[in-house]
C-alpha positions as CSV (number, residue, x, y, z in Angstrom):
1,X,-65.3,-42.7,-58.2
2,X,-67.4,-39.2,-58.3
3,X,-65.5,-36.2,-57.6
4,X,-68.4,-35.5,-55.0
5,X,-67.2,-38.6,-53.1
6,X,-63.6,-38.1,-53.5
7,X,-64.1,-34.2,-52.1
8,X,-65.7,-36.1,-49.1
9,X,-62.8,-38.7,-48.0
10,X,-60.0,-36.1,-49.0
11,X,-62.3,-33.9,-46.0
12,X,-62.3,-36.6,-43.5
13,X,-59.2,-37.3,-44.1
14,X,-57.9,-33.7,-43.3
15,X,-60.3,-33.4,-40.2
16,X,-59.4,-36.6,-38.6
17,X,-55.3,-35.6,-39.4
18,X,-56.4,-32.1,-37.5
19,X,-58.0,-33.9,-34.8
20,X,-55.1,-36.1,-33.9
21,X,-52.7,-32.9,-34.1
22,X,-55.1,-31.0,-31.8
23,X,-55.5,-28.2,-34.2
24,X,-59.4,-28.9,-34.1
25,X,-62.6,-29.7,-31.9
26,X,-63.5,-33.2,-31.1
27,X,-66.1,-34.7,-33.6
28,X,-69.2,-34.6,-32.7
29,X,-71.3,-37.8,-31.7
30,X,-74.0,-39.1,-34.2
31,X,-76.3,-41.7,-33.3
32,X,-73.8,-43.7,-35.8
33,X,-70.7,-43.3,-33.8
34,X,-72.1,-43.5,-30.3
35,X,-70.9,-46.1,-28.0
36,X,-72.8,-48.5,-26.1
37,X,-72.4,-47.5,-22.1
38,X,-71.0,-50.1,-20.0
39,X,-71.8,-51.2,-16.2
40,X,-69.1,-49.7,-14.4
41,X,-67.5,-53.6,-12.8
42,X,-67.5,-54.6,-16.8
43,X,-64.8,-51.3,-17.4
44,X,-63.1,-52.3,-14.7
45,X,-62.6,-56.0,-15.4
46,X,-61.5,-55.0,-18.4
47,X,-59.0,-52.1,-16.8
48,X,-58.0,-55.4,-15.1
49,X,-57.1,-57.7,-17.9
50,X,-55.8,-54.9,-20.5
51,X,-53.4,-53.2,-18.0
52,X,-52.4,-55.1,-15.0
53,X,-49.2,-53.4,-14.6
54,X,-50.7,-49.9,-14.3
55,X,-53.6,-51.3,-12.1
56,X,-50.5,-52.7,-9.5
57,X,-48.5,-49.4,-10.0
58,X,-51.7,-47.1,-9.1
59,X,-52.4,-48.9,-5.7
60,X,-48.8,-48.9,-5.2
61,X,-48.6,-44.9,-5.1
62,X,-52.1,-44.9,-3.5
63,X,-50.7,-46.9,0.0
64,X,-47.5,-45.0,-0.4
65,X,-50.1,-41.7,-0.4
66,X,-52.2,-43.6,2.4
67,X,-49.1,-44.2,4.6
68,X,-48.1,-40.9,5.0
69,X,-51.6,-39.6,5.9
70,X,-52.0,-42.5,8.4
71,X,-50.6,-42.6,12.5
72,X,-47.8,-44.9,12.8
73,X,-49.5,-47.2,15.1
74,X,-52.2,-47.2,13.2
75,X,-49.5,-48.1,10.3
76,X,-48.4,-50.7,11.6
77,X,-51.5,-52.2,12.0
78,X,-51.8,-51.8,8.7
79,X,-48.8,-52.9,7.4
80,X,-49.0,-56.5,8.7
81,X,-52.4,-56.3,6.7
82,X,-50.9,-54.7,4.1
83,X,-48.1,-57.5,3.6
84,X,-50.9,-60.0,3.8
85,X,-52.8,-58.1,0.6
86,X,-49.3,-58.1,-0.6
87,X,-48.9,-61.7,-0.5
88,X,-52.1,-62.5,-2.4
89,X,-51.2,-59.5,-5.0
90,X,-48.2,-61.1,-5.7
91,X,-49.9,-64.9,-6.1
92,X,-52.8,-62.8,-8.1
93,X,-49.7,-61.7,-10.4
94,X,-48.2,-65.1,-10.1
95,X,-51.4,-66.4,-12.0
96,X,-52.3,-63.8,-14.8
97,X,-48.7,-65.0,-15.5
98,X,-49.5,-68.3,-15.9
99,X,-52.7,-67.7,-17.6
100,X,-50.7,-65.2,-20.2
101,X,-48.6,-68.1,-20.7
102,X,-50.5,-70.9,-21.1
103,X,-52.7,-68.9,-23.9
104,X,-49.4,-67.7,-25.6
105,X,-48.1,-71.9,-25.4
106,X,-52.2,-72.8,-26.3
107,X,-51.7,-70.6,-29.6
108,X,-48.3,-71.8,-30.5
109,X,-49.5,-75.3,-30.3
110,X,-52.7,-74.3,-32.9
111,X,-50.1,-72.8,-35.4
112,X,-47.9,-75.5,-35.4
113,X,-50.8,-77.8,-36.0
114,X,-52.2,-75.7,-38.4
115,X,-49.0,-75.5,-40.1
116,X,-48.7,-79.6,-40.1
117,X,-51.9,-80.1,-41.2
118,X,-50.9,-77.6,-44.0
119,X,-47.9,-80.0,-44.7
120,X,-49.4,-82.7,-45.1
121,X,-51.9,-81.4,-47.3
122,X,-49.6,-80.5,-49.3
123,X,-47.6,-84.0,-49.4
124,X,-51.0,-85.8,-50.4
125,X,-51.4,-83.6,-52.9
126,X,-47.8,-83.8,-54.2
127,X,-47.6,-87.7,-54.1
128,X,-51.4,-87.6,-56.2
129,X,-49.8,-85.3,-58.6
130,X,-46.7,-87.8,-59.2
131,X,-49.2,-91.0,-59.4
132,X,-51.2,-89.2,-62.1
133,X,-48.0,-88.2,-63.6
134,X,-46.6,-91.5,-63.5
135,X,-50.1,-93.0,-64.9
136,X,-49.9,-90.0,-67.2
137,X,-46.6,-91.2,-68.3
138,X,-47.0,-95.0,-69.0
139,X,-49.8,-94.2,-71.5
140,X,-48.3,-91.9,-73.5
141,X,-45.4,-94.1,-73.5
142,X,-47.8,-96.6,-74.5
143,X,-49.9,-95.1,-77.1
144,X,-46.5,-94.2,-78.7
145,X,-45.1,-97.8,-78.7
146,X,-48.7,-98.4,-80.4
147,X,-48.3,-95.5,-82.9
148,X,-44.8,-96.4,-83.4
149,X,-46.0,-100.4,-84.1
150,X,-48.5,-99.1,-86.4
151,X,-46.0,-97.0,-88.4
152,X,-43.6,-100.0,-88.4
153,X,-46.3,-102.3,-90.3
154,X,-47.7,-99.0,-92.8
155,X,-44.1,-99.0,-93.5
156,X,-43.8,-102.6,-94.3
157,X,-46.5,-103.2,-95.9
158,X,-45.5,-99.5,-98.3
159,X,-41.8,-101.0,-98.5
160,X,-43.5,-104.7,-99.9
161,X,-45.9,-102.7,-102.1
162,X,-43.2,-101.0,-103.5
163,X,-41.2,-103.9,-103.5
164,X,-43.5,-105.8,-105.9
165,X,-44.3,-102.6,-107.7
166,X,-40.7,-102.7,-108.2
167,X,-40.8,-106.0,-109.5
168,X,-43.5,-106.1,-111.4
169,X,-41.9,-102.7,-113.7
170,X,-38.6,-104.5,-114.0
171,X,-40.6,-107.5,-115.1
172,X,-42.3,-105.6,-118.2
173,X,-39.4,-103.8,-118.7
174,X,-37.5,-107.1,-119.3
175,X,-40.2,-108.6,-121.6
């Protein structure tokens, strides 16, 4: 890596570390780093789905705020209403539970097959390797009963060479 290069990360490195201390000014946007604007309903679908619990803890302090601003006839009024919008909060709550759920169960169900699947991959695999080790096994065994058959008969047919070899000397020697 160039030094010129290095110089450059080590930088960014030290400005983004400043940055998240607040020692220094925001960086600046570049056509590169610009985001793409969203409709406001899509930023607030996803305000929705990635914080729920702050979403229901806002309009809680917002009625609390609106109740003390408003009559209490009027309040009343509003409160039956209000227990009704309760109600359907609560079954609203009820079913991103659910959903959370059944995504979290959905995704423990894909691992575990996942994992099975990997199991028995491995297992075929394992039993193929011990066949071919077995088959592996017999001829080598095999081709060393053959080699060892072979060896037998050279040495036989050495031992009677020398045999008659044998022979044959003791007969000159003896005449």
């Amino acid at each position: 890596m160039s030094d010129q290069k290095t110089q450059r990360i080590r930088k960014k490195i030290s400005d983004s570390q400043a940055r998240t201390q607040g020692k220094a000014a925001p960086r600046r946007e570049t056509p590169r780093h610009r985001t793409v604007r969203r409709s406001p309903r899509g930023t607030l679908d996803r305000a929705i789905e990635d914080h729920p619990l702050a979403l229901l803890a806002g309009s809680m302090v917002l009625g609390a705020i609106a109740a003390t601003l408003i009559p209490a006839s009027f309040g009343r009024k509003l409160a039956s209403r209000a227990l009704g919008a309760a109600a359907v909060a609560g079954e609203l709550g009820s079913l991103y539970g659910n959903r959370a759920w059944g995504a979290a169960a959905e995704g423990a169900r894909a691992g575990q097959d996942k994992l099975e699947d990997l199991g028995e991959t491995l297992a075929d695999h394992g039993a193929d390797a011990r066949r071919r080790a077995v088959e592996l096994g017999t001829l080598a065994g095999k081709r060393a009963l053959e080699l060892a058959g072979a060896a037998a008969k050279n040495a036989r047919e050495a031992g009677g060479g020398a045999i008659k070899a044998i022979g044959d000397l003791s007969d000159r020697v003896r005449h």
